[in-house]
Structures are given as structure tokens and as C-alpha cells.
C-alpha positions in Angstrom: 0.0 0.0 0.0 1.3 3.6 -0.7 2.5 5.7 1.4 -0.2 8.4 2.2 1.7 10.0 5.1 1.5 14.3 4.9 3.6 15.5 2.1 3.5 12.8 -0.7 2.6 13.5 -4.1 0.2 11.1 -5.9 0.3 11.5 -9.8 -0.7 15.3 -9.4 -2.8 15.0 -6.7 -1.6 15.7 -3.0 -2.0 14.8 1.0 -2.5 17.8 3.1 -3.6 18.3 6.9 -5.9 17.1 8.4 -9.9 18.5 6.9 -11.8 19.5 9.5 -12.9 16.2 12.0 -12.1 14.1 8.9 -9.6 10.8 10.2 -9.9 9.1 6.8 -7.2 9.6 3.7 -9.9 11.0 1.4 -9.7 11.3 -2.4 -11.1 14.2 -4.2 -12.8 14.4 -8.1 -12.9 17.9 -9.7 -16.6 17.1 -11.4 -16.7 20.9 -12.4 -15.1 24.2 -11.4 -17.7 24.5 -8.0 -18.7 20.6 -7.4 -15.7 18.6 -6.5 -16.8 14.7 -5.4 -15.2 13.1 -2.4 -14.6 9.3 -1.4 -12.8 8.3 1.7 -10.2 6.2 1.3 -8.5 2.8 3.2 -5.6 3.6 1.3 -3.8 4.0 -1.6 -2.5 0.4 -3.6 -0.7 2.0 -6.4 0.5 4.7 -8.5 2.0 4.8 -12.1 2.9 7.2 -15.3 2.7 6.4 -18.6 4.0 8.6 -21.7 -0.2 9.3 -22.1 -2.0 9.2 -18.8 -1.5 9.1 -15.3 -2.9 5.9 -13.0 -4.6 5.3 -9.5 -5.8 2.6 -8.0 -7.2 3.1 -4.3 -9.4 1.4 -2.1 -12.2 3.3 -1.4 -14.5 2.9 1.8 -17.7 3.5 0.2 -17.2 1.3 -3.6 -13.8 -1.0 -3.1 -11.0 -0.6 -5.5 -11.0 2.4 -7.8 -9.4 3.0 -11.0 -8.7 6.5 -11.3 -6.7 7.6 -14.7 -5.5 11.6 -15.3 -7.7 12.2 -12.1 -11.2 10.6 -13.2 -12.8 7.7 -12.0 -12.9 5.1 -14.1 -14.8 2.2 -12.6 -15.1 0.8 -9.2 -15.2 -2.8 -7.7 -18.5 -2.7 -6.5 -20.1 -0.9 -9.7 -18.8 -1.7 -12.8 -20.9 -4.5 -13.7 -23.8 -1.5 -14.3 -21.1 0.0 -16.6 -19.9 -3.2 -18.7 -22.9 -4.6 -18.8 -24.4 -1.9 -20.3 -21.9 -1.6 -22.8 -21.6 -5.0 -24.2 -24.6 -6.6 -24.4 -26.9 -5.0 -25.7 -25.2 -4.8 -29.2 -24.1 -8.4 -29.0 -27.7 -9.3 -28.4 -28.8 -7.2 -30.9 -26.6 -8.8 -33.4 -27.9 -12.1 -35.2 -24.3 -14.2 -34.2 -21.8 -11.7 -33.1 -18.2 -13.8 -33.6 -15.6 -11.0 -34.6 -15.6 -8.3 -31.9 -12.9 -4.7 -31.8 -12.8 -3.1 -28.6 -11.0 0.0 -29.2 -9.6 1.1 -25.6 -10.5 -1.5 -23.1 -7.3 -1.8 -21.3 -8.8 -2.3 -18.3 -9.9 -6.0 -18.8 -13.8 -6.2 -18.1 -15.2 -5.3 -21.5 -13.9 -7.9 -22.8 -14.6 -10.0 -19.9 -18.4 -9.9 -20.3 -17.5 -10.5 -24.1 -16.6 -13.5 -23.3 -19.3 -14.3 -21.5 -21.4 -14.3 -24.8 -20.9 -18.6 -26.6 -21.4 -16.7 -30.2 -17.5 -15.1 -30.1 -14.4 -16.8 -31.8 -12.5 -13.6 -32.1 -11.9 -10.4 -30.0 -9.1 -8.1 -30.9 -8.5 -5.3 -27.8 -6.7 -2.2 -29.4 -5.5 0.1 -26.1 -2.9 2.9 -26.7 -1.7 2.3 -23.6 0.7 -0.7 -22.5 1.4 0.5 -18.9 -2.0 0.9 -18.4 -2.8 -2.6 -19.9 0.1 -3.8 -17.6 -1.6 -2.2 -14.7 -4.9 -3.5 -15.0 -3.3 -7.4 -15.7 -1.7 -7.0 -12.4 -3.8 -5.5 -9.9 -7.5 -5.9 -11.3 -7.4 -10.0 -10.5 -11.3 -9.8 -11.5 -10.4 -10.1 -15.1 -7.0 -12.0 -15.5 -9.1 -14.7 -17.1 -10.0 -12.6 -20.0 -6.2 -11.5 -20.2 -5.1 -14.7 -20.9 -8.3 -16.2 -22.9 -7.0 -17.8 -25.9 -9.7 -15.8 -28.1 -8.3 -12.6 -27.1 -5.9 -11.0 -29.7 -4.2 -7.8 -27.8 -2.7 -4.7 -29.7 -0.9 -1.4 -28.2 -1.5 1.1 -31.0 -3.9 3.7 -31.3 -7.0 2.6 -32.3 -7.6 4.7 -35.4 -4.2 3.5 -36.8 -5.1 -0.1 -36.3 -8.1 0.0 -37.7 -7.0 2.2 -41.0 -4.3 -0.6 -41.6 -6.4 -3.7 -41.2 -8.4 -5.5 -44.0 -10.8 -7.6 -41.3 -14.0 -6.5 -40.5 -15.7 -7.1 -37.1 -19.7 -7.8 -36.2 -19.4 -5.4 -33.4 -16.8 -2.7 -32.5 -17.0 -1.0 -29.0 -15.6 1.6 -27.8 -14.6 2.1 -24.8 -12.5 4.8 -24.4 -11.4 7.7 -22.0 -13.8 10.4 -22.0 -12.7 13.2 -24.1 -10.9 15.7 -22.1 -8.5 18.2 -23.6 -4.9 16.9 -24.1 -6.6 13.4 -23.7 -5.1 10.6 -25.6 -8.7 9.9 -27.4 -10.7 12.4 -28.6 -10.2 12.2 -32.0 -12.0 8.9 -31.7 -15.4 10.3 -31.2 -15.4 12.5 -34.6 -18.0 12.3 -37.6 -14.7 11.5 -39.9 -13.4 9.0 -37.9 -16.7 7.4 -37.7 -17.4 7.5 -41.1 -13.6 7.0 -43.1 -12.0 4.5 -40.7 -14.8 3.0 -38.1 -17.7 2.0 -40.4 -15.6 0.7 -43.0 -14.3 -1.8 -40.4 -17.9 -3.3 -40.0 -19.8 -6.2 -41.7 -22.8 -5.1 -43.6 -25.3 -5.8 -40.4 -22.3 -4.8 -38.0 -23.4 -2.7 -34.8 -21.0 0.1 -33.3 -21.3 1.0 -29.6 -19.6 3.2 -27.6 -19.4 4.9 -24.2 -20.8 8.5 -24.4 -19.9 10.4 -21.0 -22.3 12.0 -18.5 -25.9 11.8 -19.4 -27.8 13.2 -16.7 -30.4 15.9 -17.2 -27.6 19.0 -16.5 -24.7 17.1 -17.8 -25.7 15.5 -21.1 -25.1 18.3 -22.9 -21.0 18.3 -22.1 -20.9 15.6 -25.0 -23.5 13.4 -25.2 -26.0 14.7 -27.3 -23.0 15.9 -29.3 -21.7 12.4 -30.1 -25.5 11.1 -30.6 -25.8 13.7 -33.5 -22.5 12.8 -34.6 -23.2 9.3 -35.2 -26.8 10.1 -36.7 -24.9 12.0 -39.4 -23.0 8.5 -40.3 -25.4 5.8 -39.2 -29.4 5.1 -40.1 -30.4 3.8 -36.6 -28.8 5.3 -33.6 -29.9 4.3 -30.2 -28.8 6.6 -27.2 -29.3 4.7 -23.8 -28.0 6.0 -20.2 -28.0 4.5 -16.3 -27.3 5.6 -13.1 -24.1 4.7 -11.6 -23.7 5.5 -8.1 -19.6 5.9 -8.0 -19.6 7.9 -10.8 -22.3 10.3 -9.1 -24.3 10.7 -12.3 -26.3 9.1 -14.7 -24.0 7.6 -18.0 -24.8 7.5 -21.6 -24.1 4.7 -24.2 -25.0 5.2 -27.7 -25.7 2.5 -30.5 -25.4 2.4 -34.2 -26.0 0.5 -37.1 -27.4 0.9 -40.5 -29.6 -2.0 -39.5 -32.9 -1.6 -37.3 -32.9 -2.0 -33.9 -36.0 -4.0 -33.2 -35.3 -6.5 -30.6 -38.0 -6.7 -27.3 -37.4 -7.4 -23.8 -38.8 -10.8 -24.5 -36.8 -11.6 -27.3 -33.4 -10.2 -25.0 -34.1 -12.2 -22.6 -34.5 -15.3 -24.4 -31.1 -14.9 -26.5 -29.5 -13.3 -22.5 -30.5 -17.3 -21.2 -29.7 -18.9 -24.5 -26.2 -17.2 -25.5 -24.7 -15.8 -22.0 -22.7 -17.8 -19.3 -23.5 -16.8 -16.5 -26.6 -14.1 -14.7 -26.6 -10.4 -15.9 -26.1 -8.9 -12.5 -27.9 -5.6 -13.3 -28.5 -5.9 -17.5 -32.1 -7.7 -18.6 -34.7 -7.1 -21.2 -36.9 -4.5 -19.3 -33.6 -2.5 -17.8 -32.3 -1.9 -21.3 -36.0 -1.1 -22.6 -36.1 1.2 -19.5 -32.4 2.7 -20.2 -33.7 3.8 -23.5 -36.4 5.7 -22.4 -34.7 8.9 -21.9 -35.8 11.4 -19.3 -38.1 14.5 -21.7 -35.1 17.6 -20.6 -32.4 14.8 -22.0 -34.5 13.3 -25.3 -35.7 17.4 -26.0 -31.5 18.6 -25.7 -31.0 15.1 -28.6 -33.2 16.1 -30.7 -32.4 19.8 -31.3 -29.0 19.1 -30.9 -27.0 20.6 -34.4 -23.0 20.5 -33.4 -21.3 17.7 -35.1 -18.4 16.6 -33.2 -15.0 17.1 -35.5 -11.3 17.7 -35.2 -12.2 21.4 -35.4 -15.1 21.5 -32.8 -14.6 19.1 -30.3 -16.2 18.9 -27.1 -14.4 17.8 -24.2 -16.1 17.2 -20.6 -14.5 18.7 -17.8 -10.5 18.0 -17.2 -7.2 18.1 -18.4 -5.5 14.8 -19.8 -1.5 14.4 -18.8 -1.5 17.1 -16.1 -4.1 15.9 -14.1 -4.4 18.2 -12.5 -8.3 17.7 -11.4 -7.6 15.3 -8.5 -6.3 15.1 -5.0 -5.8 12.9 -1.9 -7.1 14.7 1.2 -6.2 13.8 4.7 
């Protein structure tokens, strides 16, 4: 465990004195300039630096071990099935016989572990820029050594826009699950209208579904990039499905949008006959009637969609709130 004694530095964050009655090591999230978002801590397990991102992992009173890169959260022990889950299956259920799957990010091991969960997949190729943080999850996040080392899994270190302009295979589903995009983030450039449509698409079979993460999606904070990335992928997609949940570490409600130029028309019935028939294992939080119910937007959220115009490009990107590298959004509070 780290040393979390007074004067330490912790990838840009810091330990001062003692916060008012406060015993506990506490972390602290800068969500925006005036709401910051605190969790106490048992300790810190480890600290690293790549050439990209910095890297946390702490254990947290309130939701277990944390995984914080360039000071945001990035999933929690005790929550990110509601994250995964929501993710990954409801495009591989979608999908007639999902086989050939592209994660693009992904480092940290669970999106492809519920992957795998599905009987349909012969092939997953992870693409992560990031081979510290690869290293770090395949160490410390035990959870998902399994998928590490499942013999179906093809891993790649490059970016994922490179990897996917050079290759000639095309994939049933490609997910993205990347770092939100924050400015001097390693990523943003993945969530553009030309990316989408040049490299992305291209890389799909004819009846090939794209999903990926979308950032905050709660009634004040969907419109950081959200709705953004939901018009974005309208402009490059004939059915687009946006979808959102409430994840309790995260303090918000999250956004997932899904894309395919063929219909979405699966029911609750029909997902959870194929969820019984084509997953190992019981969906912890993911079912026919949640994902009916995720898709049901709140009327302030499905309003801001539709009259959204901004197209997300190189030129007019939208980043949520944070700098990527110097992390400097974060501290450790004693």
C-alpha cells in the first residue's frame, strides 16, 4: 500500500492536513469548477505514469477498488458490472451471431470479460494505446485475469484509429470504450464524424453494430458531449440508439449510444430469451426491461437530442470537464 503519510505527491494530486474532523485519507474528483466529489479512502494500492495518462488505484470505503486515470474515475469494484454490462450486451444481443468483436480502448480488462461471457465469439481483438496501463490493470484488477489470458483474445498497443485504418478484417461489433474526451486526452479524436465515417464503419460487416461509451448523461450534464456524439453518429449511421444508467460511484447518470445501419427491433422478450440462451452466466444488473427502460430517456435529456445541431469534429470538439497528462483535477485529502 502507498505511502499516504503528509507530504507525498500522488500522480498530481496531494496529502495535506488534516480536513476539518475528517480521520480518513480521502480522495477528491474535480466534477466541475464548484462541485468537486469526495470518497474516503483505506488507502492508496498504487501509483503509475505512462508517456499518455496518469494511474490510480485506491481502495475506497464506500465502492472498493477504484481506477482513477489523469484524475477521473474510471470504474469501481462494487459498480462496474452496471457500466460493462451496459456496454456490451446490448449490441451483441442485438446482433444475429456476433463472432468477430474490436474493442477500441479496453485496457482495463472487463469489456472484454463480459465478451466472453457471450458462446457466439471466436474472435476479440482489444486495441488500447496504452501498455502501462494494460500492464496495470493485468496485475492489480485480479477480477479479469481470465479474459487477459483467454486464448480468443488478440491484444494490440496502438492507437485505435491506426489499427483500424491498416487492417483488412472486419468485425460484427466494435466497442468503444475509451477515456472520456478531455483536452490533451489521448482519445478524442475517436469520437469525430470522420473517424466514424472514413476508418470506423468501414471496419464493420454489412449488419455490424457500433457501440460506444458517451460520457455524462444526466439531465444538467448531457449536454458536455453526449447529445454531441449522438448527433454525430446520426450523421453516419441510419439507426442510432442513445441509452443512459445511473451509476452510483460515478455520481451521475451515464450515456451509451448505439449504431448501425440496421434496425434495432429486438423486445425485452426476445433479449431475454437470446441473455439465457447465449450468455454464461446471470446479468447482475442488464435484462430485457432495464435496457427497454435505459432507452427511455428522461423529456429535458430526449428534448436537448433532438435539437442538438453540433457535429463533433477535429475542429469543434467537445471535451467534458479535465485536463488529460497534467491531471491536474484530483487530490488525496487527509
Amino acid at each position: 500500500m502507498g505511502d499516504i503519510s503528509s507530504g507525498c505527491n500522488v500522480n498530481g494530486g496531494s496529502v495535506i492536513g488534516q480536513v476539518g474532523r475528517r480521520k480518513s485519507c480521502w480522495f477528491e474528483e474535480e466534477i466541475e469548477q464548484d462541485l468537486r466529489w469526495c470518497y474516503a479512502l483505506n488507502g492508496i494500492l498504487h501509483t503509475g505514469e505512462s508517456r499518455y495518462q496518469d494511474i490510480l488505484l485506491l481502495d475506497t470505503k464506500p465502492f472498493g477498488k477504484a481506477l482513477i486515470i489523469d484524475g477521473k474515475l474510471q470504474s469501481t469494484e462494487i459498480d462496474e458490472f452496471i457500466y460493462h454490462e451496459c456496454l456490451v450486451h446490448p449490441a451483441l444481443l442485438h446482433h444475429l451471431n456476433p463472432r468477430t468483436i474490436f474493442i477500441m480502448g479496453g485496457g482495463e480488462g472487463s469489456t472484454a470479460r463480459e465478451i466472453f461471457r457471450h458462446k457466439t465469439v471466436d474472435r476479440v481483438v482489444m486495441c488500447d494505446i496504452d501498455e502501462e496501463v494494460v500492464d496495470f490493470c493485468k496485475s492489480y484488477l485480479v477480477a479479469n485475469t481470465e479474459a487477459f489470458f483467454d486464448s480468443r483474445l488478440q491484444l494490440v498497443i496502438n492507437d485505435a484509429r491506426a489499427e483500424l485504418e491498416k487492417t483488412d478484417e472486419t468485425f460484427d461489433v466494435i466497442v468503444g470504450d475509451l477515456a472520456d474526451p478531455i483536452e490533451d486526452g489521448p482519445c478524442y479524436q475517436l469520437y469525430t464524424k470522420s473517424f466514424y465515417e472514413s476508418i470506423l464503419k468501414p471496419r464493420l460487416k454489412e449488419d455490424g453494430i457500433f457501440v460506444t461509451q458517451a460520457g455524462p448523461a444526466g439531465v444538467f450534464s448531457h449536454t458536455e458531449v453526449f447529445s454531441c456524439i449522438y448527433n454525430t453518429l446520426r450523421q453516419v449511421f441510419k439507426y442510432v440508439v442513445p441509452y443512459s444508467a445511473h451509476i452510483p460511484s460515478y455520481a451521475d447518470t451515464w450515456g451509451w449510444i448505439m449504431a448501425s445501419d440496421s434496425p434495432f427491433t429486438l423486445d425485452y422478450e426476445e433479449s431475454d430469451l437470446r441473455i439465457r440462451q447465449r450468455i454464461n452466466g446471470e446479468n447482475r444488473y442488464l435484462d430485457g426491461k432495464t435496457f427497454v427502460s435505459a432507452s427511455l430517456l428522461s423529456k429535458a435529456v430526449r428534448k436537448s437530442l433532438d435539437m442538438e445541431t453540433q457535429v463533433y469534429t477535429e475542429g469543434t470538439a467537445k471535451f467534458i470537464y479535465g485536463h488529460g497528462a497534467c491531471n491536474k483535477n484530483s487530490s488525496v485529502l487527509e
